[in-house]
matplotlib code that plots the C-alpha trace (Angstrom):
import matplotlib.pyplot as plt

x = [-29.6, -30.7, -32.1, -33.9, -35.4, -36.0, -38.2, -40.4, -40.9, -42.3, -44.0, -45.8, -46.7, -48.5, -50.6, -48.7, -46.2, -42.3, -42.2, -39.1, -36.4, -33.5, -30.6, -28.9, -25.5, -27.2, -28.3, -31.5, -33.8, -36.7, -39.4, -42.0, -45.1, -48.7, -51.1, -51.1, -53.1, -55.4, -56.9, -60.3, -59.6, -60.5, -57.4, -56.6, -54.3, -51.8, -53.3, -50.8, -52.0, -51.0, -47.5, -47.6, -48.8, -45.8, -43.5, -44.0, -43.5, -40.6, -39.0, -39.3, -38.0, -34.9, -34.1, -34.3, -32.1, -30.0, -29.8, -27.6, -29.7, -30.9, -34.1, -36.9, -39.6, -42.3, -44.8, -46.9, -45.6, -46.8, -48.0, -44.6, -44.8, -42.0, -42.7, -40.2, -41.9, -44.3, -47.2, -46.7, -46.7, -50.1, -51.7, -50.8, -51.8, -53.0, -51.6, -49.2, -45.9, -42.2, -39.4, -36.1, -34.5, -30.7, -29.6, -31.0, -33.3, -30.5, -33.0, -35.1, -39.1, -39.7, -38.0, -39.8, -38.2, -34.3, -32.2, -30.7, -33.7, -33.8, -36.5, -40.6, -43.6, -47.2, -49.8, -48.4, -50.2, -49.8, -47.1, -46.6, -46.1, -44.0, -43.8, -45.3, -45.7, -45.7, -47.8, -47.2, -47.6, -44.9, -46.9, -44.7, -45.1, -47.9, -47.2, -49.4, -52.6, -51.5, -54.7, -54.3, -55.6, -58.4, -57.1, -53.8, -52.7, -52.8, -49.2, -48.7, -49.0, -46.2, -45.5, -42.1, -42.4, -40.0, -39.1, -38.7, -34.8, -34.5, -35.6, -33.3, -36.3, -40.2, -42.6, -45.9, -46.2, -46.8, -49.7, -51.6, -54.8, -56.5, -60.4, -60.6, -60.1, -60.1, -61.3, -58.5, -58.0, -57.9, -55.1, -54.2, -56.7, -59.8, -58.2, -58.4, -62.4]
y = [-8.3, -7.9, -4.5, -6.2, -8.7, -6.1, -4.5, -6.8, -8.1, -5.1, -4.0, -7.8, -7.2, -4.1, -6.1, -4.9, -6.2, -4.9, -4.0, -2.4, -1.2, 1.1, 2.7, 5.7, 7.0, 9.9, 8.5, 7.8, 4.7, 4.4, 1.2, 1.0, -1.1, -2.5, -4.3, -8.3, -9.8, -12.8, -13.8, -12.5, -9.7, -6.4, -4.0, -1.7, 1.5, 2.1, 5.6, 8.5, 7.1, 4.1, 5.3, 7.3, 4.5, 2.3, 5.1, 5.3, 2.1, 1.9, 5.0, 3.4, 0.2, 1.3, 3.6, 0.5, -1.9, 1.3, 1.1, 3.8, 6.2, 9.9, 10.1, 7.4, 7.5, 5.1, 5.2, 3.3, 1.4, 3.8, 3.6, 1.6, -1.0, -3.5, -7.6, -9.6, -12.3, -14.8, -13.4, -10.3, -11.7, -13.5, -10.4, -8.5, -10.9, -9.1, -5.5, -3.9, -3.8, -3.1, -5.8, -6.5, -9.7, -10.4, -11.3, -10.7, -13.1, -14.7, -15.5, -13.7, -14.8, -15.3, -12.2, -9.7, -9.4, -8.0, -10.6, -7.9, -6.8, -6.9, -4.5, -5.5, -3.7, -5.6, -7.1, -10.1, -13.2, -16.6, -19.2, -23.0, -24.6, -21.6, -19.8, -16.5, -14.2, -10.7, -10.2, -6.6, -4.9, -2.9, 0.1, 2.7, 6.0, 8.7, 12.6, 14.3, 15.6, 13.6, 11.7, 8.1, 6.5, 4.4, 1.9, 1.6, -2.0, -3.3, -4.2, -8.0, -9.6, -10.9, -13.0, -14.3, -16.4, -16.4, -17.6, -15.3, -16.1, -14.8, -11.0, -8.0, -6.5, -5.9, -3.0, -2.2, 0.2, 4.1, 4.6, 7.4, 8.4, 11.2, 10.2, 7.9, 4.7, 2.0, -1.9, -4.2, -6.5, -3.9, -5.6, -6.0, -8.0, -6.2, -3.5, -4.8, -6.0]
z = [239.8, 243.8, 242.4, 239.7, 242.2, 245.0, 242.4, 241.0, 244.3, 245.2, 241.9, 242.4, 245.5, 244.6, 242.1, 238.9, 237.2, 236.0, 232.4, 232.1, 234.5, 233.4, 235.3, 233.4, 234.3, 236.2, 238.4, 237.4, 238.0, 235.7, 236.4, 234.2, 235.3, 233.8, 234.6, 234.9, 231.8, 231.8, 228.4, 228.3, 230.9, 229.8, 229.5, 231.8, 231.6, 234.3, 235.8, 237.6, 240.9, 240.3, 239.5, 243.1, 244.3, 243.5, 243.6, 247.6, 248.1, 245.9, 247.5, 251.3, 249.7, 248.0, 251.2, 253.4, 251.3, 250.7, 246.7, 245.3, 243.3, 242.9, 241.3, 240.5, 237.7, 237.6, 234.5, 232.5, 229.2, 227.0, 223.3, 222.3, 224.6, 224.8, 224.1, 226.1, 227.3, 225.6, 227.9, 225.7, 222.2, 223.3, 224.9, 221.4, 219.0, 216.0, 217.0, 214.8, 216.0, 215.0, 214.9, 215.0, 214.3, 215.6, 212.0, 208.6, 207.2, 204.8, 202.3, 200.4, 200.2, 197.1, 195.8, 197.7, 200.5, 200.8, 202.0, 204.7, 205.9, 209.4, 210.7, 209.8, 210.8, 210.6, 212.2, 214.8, 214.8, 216.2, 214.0, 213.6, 216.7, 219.6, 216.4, 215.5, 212.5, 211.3, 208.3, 206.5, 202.8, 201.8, 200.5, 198.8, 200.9, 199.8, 200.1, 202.8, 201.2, 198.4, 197.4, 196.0, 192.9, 193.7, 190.6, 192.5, 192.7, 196.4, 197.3, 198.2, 201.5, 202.9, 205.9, 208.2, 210.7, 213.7, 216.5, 220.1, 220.6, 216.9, 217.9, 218.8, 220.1, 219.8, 220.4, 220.0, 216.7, 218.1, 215.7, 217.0, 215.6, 216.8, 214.9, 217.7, 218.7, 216.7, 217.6, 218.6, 215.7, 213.2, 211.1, 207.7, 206.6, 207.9, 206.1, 202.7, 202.9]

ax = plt.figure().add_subplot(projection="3d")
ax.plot(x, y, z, "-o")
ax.set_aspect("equal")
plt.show()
């Protein structure tokens, strides 16, 4: 935990902040950083400098606190960023992401929904109260190059709302589209007008 500390100490002090840190049985120490987020900032991507950067400064830290470990990589989160923290679920409101709950919803909603199911992918938005929600269609999967009937019905759009101490984990969805980029907000809804 000293490690841990150590780390985001110095990630913080570097004006970023400590997404993710693993340590692998080889020896390896991975520390992924970002950028702080204030609502209404504009985003910023973490750039290779700004890895060196923090990989300098982690390097002459570690070797002064003498932490055990032969190679470190610093990057940015990447497409499939982890949530963890509230801060994340608000900065992402309205992306499409991937969840896992602990345990199966139990019940199912309203017969649409298996009562095992355990893993959702939709669009996240904000929930009753500290709640949020993951809204998602459950389109049966096209063929590539397969076209689609126009006159296909739209599958239904379904909702579960959850709590953070319920998830397993949550990621940003790794959607990559190479026509360009797309507006933030483009979720299910702005889809189907």
């Amino acid at each position: 935990m000293a490690l841990q500390q150590t780390i985001d100490d110095t990630v913080r002090s570097l004006g970023y902040e400590l997404v993710e840190l693993e340590r692998s049985a080889g020896g390896l120490l991975r520390v992924t950083i970002d950028w702080p987020w204030a609502a209404g900032q504009a985003e910023r991507g973490v750039s290779v400098d700004d890895c060196e950067r923090v990989t300098r400064q982690l390097q002459y830290v570690l070797e002064v606190e003498g932490a055990d470990y032969q190679r470190l990589e610093v990057s940015s989160p990447g497409i499939d960023r982890p949530l963890r923290h509230a801060q994340d679920f608000e900065r992402f409101a309205g992306e499409l992401v991937d969840l896992v709950l602990k345990a199966p919803i139990g019940v199912a909603a309203a017969g649409q929904v298996a009562a095992n199911r355990k893993k959702f992918r939709g669009t996240l938005q904000r929930g009753e109260g500290e709640g949020w929600r993951i809204v998602w269609r459950d389109e049966p999967a096209t063929k590539p190059g397969v076209r689609v009937s126009k006159k296909r019905e739209v599958a239904p759009e379904q909702a579960l709302d959850f709590a953070l101490d319920e998830l397993a984990s949550a990621r940003l969805a790794s959607v990559v589209d190479f026509k360009g980029r797309k507006p933030r907000g483009d979720s299910v809804e702005a889809k189907q007008e």
